[in-house]
SELODO-6143 format. One record per residue: residue number from 1; residue in one letter; x, y, z of N, C-alpha, C, O in turn. Coordinates in nm, 4 decimals. Example, Ala and Ser with C-alpha at 12.3 -4.5 7.8 and 13.67 -1.06 7.14 Angstrom:
1,A,1.3190,-0.5690,0.7800,1.2300,-0.4500,0.7800,1.3200,-0.3300,0.7800,1.4236,-0.3319,0.8465
2,S,1.2850,-0.2250,0.7080,1.3670,-0.1060,0.7140,1.2900,0.0030,0.7870,1.3409,0.1138,0.8039
END
This chain:
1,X,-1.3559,1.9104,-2.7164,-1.3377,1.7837,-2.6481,-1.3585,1.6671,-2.7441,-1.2844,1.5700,-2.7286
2,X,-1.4298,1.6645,-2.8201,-1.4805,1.5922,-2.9395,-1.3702,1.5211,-3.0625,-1.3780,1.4158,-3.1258
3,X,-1.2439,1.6572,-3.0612,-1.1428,1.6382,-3.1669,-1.0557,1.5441,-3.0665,-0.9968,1.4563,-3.1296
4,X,-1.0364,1.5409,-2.9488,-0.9522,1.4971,-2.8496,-0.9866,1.3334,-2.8374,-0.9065,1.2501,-2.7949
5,X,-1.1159,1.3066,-2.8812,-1.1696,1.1753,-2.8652,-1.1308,1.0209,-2.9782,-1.1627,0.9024,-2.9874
6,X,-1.0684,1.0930,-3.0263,-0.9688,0.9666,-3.1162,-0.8308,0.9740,-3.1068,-0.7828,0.8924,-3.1854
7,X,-0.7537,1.0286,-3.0525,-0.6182,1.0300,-2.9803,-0.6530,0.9439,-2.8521,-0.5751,0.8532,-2.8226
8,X,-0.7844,0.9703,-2.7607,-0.7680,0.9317,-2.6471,-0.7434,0.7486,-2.6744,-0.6601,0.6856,-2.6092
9,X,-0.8208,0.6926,-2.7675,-0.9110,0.5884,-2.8372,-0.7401,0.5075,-2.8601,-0.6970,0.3977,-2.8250
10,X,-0.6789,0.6208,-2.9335,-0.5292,0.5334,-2.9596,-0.4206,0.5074,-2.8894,-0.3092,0.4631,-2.9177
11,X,-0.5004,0.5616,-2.7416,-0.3447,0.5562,-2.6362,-0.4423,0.3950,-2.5409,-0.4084,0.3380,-2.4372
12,X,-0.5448,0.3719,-2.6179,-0.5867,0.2388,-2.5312,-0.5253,0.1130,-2.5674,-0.5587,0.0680,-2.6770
13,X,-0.4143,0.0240,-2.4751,-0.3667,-0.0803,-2.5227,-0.4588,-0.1892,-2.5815,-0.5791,-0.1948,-2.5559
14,X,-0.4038,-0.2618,-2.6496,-0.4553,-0.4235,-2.6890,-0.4754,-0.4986,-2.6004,-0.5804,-0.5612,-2.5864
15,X,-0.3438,-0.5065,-2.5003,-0.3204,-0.6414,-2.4579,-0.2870,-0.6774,-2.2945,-0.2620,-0.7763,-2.2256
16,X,-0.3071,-0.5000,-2.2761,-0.2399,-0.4952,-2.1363,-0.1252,-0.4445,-2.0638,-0.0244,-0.4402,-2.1342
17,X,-0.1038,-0.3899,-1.8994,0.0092,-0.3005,-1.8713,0.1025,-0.4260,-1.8007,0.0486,-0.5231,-1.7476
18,X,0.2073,-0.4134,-1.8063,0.3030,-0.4498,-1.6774,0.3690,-0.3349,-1.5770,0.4738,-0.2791,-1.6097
19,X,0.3166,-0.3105,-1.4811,0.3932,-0.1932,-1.4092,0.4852,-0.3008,-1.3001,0.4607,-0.4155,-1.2628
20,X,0.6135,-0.1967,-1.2660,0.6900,-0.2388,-1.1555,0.7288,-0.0928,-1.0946,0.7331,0.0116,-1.1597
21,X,0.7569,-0.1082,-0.9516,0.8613,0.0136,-0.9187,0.8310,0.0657,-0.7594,0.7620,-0.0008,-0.6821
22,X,0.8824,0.1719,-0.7297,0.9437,0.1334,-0.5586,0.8543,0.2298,-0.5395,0.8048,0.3080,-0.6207
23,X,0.8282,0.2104,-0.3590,0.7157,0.2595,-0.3278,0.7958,0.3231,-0.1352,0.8964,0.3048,-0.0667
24,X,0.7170,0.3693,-0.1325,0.7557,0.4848,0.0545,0.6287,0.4707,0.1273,0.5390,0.4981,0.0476
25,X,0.5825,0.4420,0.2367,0.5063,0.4599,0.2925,0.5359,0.5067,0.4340,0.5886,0.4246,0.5090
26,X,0.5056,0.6422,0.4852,0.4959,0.7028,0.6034,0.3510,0.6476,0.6901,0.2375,0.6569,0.6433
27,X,0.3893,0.5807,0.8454,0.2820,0.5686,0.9037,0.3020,0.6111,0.9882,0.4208,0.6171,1.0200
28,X,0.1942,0.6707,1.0839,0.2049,0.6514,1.2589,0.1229,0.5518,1.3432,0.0089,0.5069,1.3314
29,X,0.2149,0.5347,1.4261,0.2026,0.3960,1.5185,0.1373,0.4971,1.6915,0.1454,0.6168,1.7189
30,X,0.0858,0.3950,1.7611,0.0593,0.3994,1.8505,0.1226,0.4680,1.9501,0.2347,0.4175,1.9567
31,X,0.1121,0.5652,2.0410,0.1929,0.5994,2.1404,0.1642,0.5899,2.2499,0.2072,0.6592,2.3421
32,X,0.0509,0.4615,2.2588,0.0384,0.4546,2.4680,0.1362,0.4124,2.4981,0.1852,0.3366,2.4144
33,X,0.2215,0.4362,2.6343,0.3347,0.3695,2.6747,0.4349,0.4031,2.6135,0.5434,0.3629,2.6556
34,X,0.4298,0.4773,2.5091,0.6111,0.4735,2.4401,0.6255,0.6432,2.4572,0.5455,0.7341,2.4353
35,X,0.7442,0.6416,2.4990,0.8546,0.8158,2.4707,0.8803,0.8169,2.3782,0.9070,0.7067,2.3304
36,X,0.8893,0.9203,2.3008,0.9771,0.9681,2.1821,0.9804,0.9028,2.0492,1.0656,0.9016,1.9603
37,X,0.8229,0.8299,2.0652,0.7995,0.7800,1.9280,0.7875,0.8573,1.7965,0.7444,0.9724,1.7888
38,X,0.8206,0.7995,1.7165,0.8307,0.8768,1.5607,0.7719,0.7783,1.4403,0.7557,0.6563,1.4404
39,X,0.7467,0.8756,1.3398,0.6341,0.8037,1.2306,0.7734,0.6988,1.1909,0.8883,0.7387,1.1716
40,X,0.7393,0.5982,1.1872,0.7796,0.4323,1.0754,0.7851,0.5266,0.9471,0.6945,0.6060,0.9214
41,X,0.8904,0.5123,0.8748,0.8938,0.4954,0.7257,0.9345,0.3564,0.6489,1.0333,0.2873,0.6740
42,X,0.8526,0.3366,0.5675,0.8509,0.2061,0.5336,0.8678,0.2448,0.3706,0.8091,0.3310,0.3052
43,X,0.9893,0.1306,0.3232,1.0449,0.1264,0.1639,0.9848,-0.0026,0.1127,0.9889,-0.1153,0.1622
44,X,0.9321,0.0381,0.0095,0.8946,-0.1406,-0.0600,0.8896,-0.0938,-0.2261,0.9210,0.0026,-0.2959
45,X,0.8434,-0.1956,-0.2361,0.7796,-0.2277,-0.4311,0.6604,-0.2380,-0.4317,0.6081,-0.2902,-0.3332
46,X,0.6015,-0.2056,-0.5097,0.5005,-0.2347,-0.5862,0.5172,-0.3195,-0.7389,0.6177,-0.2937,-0.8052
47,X,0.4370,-0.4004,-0.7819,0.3691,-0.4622,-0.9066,0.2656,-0.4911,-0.9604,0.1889,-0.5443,-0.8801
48,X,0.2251,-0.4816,-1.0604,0.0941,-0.5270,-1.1311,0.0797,-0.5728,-1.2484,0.1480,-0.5394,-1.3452
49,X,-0.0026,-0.6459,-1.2482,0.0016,-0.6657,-1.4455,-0.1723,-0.6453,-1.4794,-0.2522,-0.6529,-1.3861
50,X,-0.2145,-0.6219,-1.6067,-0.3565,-0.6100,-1.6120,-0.3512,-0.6821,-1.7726,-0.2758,-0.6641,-1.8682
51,X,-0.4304,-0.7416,-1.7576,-0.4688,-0.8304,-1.9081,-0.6484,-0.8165,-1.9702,-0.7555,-0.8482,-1.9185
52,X,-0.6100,-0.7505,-2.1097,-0.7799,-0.7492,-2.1828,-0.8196,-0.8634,-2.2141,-0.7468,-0.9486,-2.2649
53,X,-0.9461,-0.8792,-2.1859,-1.0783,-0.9537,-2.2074,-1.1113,-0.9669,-2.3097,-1.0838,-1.0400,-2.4048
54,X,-1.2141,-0.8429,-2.2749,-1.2507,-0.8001,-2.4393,-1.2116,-0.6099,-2.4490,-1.1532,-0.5657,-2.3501
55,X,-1.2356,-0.5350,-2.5337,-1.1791,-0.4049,-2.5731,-1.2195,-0.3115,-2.4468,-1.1452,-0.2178,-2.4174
56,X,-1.3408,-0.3377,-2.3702,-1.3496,-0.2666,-2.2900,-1.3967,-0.3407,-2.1259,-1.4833,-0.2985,-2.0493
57,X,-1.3027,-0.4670,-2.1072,-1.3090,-0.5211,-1.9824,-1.2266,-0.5920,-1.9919,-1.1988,-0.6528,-2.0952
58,X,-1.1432,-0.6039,-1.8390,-1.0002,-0.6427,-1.8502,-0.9826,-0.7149,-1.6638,-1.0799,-0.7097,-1.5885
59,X,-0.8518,-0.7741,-1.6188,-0.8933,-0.7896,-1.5793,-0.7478,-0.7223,-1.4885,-0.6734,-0.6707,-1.5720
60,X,-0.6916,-0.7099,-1.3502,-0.6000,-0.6127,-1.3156,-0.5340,-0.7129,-1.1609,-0.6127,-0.7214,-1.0667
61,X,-0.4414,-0.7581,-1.1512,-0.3836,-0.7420,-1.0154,-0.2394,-0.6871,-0.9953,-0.1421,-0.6634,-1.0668
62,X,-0.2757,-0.6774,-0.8504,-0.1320,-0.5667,-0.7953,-0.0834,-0.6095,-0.6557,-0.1395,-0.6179,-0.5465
63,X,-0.0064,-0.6243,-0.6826,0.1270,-0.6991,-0.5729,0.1853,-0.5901,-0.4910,0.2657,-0.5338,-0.5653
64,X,0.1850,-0.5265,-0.3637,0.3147,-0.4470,-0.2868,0.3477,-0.4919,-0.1537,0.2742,-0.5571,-0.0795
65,X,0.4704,-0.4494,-0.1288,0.5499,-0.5346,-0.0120,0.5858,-0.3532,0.0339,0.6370,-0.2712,-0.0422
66,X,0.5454,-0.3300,0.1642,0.7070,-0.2520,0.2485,0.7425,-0.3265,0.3610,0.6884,-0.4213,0.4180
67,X,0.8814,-0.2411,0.3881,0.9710,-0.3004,0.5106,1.0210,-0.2319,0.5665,1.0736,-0.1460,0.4958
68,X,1.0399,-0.2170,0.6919,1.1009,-0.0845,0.8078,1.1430,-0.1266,0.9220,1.1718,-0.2458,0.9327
69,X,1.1497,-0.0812,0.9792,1.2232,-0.0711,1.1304,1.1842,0.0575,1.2246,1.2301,0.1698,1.2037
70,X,1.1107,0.0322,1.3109,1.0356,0.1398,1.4076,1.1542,0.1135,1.5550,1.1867,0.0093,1.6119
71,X,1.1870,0.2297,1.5747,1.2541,0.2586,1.7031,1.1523,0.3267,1.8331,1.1055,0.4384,1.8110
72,X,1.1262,0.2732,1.9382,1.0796,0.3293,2.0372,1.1284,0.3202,2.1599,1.2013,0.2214,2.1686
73,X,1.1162,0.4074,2.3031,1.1853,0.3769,2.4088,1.0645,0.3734,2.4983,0.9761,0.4521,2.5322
74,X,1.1007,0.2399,2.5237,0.9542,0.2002,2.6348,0.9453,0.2196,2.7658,1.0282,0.1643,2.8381
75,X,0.8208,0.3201,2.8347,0.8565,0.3684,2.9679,0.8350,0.2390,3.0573,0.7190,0.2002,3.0712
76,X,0.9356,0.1709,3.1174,0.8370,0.0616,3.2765,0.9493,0.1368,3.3541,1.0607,0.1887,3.3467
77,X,0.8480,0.1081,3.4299,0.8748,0.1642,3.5850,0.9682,0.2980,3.6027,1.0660,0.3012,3.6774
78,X,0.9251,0.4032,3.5259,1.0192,0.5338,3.5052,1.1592,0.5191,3.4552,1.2408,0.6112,3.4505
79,X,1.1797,0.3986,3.4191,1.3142,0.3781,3.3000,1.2829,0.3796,3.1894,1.1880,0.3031,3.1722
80,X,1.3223,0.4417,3.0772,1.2865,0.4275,2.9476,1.4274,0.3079,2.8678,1.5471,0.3223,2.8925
81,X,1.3725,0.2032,2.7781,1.4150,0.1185,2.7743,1.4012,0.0835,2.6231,1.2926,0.0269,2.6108
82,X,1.4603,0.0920,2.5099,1.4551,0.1391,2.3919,1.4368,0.0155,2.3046,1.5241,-0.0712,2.3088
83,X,1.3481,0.0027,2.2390,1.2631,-0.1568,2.2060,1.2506,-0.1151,2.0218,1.1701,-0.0318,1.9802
84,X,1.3274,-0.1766,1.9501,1.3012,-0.1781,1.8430,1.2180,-0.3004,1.7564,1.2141,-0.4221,1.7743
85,X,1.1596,-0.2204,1.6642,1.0788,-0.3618,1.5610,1.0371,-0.3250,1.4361,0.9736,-0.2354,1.3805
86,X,1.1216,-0.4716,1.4014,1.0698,-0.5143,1.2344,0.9556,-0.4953,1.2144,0.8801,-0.5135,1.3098
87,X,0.9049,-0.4571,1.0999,0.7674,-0.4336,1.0400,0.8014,-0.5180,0.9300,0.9145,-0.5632,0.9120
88,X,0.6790,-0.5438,0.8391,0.6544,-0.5581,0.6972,0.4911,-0.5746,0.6826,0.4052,-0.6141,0.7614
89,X,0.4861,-0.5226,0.5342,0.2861,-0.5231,0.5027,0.3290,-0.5749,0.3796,0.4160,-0.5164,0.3149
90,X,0.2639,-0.7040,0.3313,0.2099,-0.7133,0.1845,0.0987,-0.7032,0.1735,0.0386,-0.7350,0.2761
91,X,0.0262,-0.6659,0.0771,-0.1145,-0.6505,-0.0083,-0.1350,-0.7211,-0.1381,-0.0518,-0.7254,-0.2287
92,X,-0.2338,-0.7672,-0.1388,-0.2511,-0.7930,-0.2697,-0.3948,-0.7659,-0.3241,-0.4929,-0.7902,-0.2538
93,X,-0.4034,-0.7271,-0.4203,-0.5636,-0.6709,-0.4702,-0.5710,-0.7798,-0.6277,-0.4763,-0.8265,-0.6910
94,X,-0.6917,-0.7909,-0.6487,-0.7382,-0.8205,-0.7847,-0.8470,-0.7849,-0.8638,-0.8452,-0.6698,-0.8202
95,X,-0.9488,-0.7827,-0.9492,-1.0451,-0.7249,-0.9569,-1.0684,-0.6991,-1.1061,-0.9718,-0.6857,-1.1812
96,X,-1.2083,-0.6909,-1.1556,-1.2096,-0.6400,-1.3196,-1.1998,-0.4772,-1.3301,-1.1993,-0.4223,-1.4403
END
């Protein structure tokens, strides 16, 4: 483990990452009142950038968005009545 410890040393950046790239999120939603509900899949992005301090403190935020469309058929009064809706979640985190 010892010989492994100066390779690890040279894969540590200077200056910092930029990540980008697409993201899926499967949820489940509520089913009081609804027939034939099904899990939301939700498509988005993710981003982040992280910038050094000093060699071993840095500092990191991260940006993600999804977006979907949930189909449900809503029971009133023993008619089922089919009620769709937009979703979206952003997040944002920061932190050392």
């Amino acid at each position: 483990m010892l010989s492994f410890a100066g390779l690890a040393s040279a894969q540590i950046p200077t200056s910092g990452n930029v990540f980008f790239g697409y993201s899926y999120e499967n949820t489940s939603s509520s089913t009081l009142g609804f027939a034939n509900s099904t899990r939301a899949n939700l498509n988005g992005w993710e981003a982040s950038v992280e910038g050094k301090v000093f060699p071993l403190l840095g500092f990191v935020a991260g940006v993600a968005g999804h977006y979907g469309t949930q189909n449900y058929d809503f029971n009133l009064g023993g008619n089922n009545t089919p009620v769709s809706v937009n979703g979206h979640e952003i997040t944002a985190m920061f932190g050392p």
